[in-house]
C-alpha positions in Angstrom: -11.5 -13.3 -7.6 -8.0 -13.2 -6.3 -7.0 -14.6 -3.1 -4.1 -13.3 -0.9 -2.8 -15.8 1.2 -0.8 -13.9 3.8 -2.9 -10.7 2.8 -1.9 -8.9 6.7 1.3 -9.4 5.9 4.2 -6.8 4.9 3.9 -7.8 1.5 0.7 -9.0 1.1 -1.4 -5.4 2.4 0.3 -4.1 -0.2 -0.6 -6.8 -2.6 -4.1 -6.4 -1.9 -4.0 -2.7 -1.7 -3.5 -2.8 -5.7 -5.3 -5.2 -6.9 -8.4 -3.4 -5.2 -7.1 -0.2 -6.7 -6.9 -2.1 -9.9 -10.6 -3.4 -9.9 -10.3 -6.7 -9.1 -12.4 -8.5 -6.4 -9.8 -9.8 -3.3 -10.1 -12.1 -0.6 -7.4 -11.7 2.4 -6.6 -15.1 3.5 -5.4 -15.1 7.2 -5.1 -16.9 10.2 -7.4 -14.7 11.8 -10.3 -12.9 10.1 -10.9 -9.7 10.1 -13.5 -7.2 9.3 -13.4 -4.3 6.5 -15.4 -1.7 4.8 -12.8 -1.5 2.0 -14.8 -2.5 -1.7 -14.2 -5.4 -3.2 -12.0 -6.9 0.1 -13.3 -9.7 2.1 -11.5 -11.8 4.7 -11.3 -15.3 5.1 -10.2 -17.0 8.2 -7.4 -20.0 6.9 -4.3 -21.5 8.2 -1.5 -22.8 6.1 -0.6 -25.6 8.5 -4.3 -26.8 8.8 -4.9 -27.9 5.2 -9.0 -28.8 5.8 -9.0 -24.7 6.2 -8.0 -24.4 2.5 -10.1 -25.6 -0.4 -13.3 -23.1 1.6 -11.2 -20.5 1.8 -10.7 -20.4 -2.2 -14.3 -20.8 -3.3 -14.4 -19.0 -6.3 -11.3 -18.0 -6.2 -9.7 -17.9 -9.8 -6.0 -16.6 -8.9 -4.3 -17.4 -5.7 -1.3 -15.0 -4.6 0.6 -17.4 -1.9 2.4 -14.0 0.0 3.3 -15.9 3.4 6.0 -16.7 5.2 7.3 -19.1 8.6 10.1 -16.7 9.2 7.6 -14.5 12.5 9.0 -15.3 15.9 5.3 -14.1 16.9 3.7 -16.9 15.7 6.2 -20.3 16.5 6.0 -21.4 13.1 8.6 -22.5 10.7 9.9 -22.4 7.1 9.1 -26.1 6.8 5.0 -26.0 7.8 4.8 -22.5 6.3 7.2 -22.2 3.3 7.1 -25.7 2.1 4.3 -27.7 3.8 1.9 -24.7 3.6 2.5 -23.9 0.5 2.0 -27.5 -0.8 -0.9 -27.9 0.5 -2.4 -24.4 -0.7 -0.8 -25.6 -4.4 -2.9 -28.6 -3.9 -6.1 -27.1 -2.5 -5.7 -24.6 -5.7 -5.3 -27.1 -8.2 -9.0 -28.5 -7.0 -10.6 -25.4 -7.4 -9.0 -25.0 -10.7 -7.3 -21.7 -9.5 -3.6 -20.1 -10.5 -0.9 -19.8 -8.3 1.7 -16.7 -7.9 4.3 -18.0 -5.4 6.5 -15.2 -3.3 9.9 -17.0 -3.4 13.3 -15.7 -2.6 16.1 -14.6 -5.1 18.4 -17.5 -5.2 16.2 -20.3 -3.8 17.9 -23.5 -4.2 18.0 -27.0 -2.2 21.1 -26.7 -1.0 21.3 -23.1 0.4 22.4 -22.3 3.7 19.8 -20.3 4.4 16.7 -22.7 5.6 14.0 -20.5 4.8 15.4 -20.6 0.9 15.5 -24.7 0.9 12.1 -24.6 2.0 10.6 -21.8 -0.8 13.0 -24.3 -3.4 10.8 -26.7 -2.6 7.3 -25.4 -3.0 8.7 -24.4 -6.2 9.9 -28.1 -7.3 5.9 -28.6 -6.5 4.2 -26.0 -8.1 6.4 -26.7 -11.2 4.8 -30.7 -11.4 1.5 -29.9 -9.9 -0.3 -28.6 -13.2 -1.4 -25.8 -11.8 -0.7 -22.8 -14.2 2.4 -20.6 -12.4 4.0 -17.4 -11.6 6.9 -17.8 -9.1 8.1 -14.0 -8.3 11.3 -13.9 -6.5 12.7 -11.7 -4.5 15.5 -10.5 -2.0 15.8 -8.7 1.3 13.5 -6.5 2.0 14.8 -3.5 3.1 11.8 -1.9 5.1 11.8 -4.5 7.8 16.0 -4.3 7.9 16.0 -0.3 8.4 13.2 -0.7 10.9 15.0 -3.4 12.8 18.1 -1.2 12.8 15.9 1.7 13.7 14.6 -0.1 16.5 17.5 -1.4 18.2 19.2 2.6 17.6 16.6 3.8 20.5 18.2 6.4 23.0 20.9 7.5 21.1 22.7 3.9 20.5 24.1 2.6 17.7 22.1 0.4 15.6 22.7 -3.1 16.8 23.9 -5.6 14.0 24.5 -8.9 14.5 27.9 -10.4 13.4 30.5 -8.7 11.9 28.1 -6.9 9.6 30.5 -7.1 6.3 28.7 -9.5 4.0 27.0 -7.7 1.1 23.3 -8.3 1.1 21.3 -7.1 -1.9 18.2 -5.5 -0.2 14.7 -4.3 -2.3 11.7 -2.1 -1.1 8.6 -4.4 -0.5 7.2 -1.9 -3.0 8.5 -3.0 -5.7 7.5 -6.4 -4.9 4.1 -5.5 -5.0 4.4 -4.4 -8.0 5.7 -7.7 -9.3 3.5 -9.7 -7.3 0.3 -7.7 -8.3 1.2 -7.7 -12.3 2.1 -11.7 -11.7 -1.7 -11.6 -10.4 -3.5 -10.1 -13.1 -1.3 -10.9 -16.1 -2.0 -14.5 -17.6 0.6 -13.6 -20.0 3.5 -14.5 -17.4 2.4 -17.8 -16.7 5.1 -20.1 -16.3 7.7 -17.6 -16.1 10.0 -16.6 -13.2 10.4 -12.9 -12.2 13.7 -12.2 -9.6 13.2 -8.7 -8.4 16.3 -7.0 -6.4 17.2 -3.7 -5.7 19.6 -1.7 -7.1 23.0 -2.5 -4.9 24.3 -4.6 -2.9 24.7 -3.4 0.8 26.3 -4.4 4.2 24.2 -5.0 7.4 27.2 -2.0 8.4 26.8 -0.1 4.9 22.7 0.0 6.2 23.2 0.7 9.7 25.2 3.9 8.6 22.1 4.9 6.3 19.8 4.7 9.6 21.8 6.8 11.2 25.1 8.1 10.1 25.4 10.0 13.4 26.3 7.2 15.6 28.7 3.9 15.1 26.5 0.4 14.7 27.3 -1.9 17.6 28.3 -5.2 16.8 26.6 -8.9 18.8 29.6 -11.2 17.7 29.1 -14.3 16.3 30.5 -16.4 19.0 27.5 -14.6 21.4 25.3 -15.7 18.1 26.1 -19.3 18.3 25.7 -19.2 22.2 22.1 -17.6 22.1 21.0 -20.5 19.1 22.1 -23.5 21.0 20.2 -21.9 24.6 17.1 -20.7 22.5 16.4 -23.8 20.3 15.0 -26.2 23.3 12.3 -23.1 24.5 12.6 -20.9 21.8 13.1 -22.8 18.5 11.4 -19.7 16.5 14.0 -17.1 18.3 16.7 -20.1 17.2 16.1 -20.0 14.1 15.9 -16.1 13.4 19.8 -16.5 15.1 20.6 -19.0 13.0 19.7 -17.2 9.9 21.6 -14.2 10.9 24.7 -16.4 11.5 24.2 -17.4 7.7 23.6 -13.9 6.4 26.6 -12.7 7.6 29.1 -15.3 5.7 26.3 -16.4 2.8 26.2 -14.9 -0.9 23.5 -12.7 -0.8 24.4 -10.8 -3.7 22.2 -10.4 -6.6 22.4 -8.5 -9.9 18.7 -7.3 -10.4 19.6 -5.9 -13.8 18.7 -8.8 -16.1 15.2 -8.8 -14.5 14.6 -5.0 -15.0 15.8 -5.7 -18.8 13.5 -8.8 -19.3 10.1 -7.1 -17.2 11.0 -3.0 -17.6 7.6 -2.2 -16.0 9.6 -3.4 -12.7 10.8 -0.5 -10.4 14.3 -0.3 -8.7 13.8 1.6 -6.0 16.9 3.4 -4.4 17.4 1.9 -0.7 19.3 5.2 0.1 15.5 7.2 -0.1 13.8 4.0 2.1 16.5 4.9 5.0 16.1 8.4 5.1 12.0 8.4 4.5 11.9 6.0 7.4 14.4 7.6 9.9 13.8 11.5 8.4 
């Protein structure tokens, strides 16, 4: 059995889509759980912050995909208790039960990144590398579908697709599709244990650059990052999710985002590079 921890997710419906397609037995992993009629899917009601919720929820459970992420204004969490304490403790809670782990990472994770969400994914890494556990850490960048929805979003009425900052810095984005693919393969191939698989799309793209794919009719419009700085320092006492989704935009419009996917298409061929160009216009028409 394969558990998807995150499974509602972006990323993880789509993990768990394939690996029932593929035959294996999945259990969705969620805060809340929900019911199915979909064979060979169960759900499982588990919260990465509450580790007593854990070691039940993977009973049986010989692979564990860790898909989720503290990044959801929704849900007031935070890299830290999601992407590093969460993930600890489900490393931990899988190593009891004798299970796998495939960690969703992010291209360029490191401990001293500006980015916090990237410090704390270095750092469930660092762990799943000493805990023992047998590993696949699949990394990956931006993902595009939730960027050209944002931008779609915000383009309501006829405006221009608001970016925040100047909107220059190039960001290599990927389809969530192709992570599934990576994710899914890291899942049911034992032969990738203890490797690292980066997966990237094929360029490297302004917020502008994407803006202009979304619609090409109409100029983006611009929050500056003075107004940026403002809105983090006034959000972080009653906000400090909203705070920190401004603070991360501050750093994606000055940090190296960049990434040259072609060295993991080379080493893992069966990876697809999906064209961000098509995303754009299959969302927008």
């Amino acid at each position: 059995m394969i558990a998807v921890i995150g499974g509602t997710g972006r990323l993880g419906r789509l993990v768990s889509a394939r690996l029932v397609e593929a035959g294996e037995h999945v259990r969705v992993v969620a805060r809340s759980a929900t019911s199915t009629a979909v064979p060979g899917m169960e759900f499982v009601a588990a919260d990465l912050r509450d580790p007593s919720t854990l070691a039940p929820a993977l009973n049986g459970v010989d692979t564990v995909v860790a898909a989720a992420h503290g990044m959801s204004p929704a849900a007031g969490e935070s890299p830290a208790e999601v992407d590093r304490d969460g993930n600890i403790a489900l490393i931990e809670a899988s190593r009891t039960r004798g299970a796998d782990v495939v960690l969703v990472s992010v291209v360029d994770a490191s401990a001293h990144h500006p980015m916090e969400l990237h410090r704390m994914k270095w750092a469930a890494e660092q762990h799943l590398r000493a805990s023992g556990v047998a590993w696949t850490i699949v990394r990956a960048s931006a993902f595009a579908e939730m960027w050209i929805e944002m931008l779609a979003e915000t383009a309501a009425g006829g405006k221009g697709p608001q970016v925040f900052g100047d909107g220059t810095n190039p960001i290599n984005f990927v389809s969530v599709e192709d992570v599934a693919v990576a994710v899914t393969r890291a899942a049911t191939d034992p032969s990738l244990r203890g490797q690292v698989i980066d997966v990237g799309g094929p360029d490297d793209l302004t917020l502008n650059e994407l803006a202009g794919m979304v619609r090409p009719d109409v100029a983006p419009r611009h929050l500056p990052r003075l107004a940026l700085q403002v809105m983090g320092q006034a959000a972080r006492p009653v906000r400090p999710s909203m705070a920190r989704l401004v603070r991360m935009s501050l750093a994606m419009d000055r940090a190296d985002l960049r990434f040259d996917a072609s060295a993991g298409h080379a080493a893992y061929p069966w990876l697809p590079c999906t064209p961000v160009h098509d995303l754009a216009h299959a969302a927008t028409g």
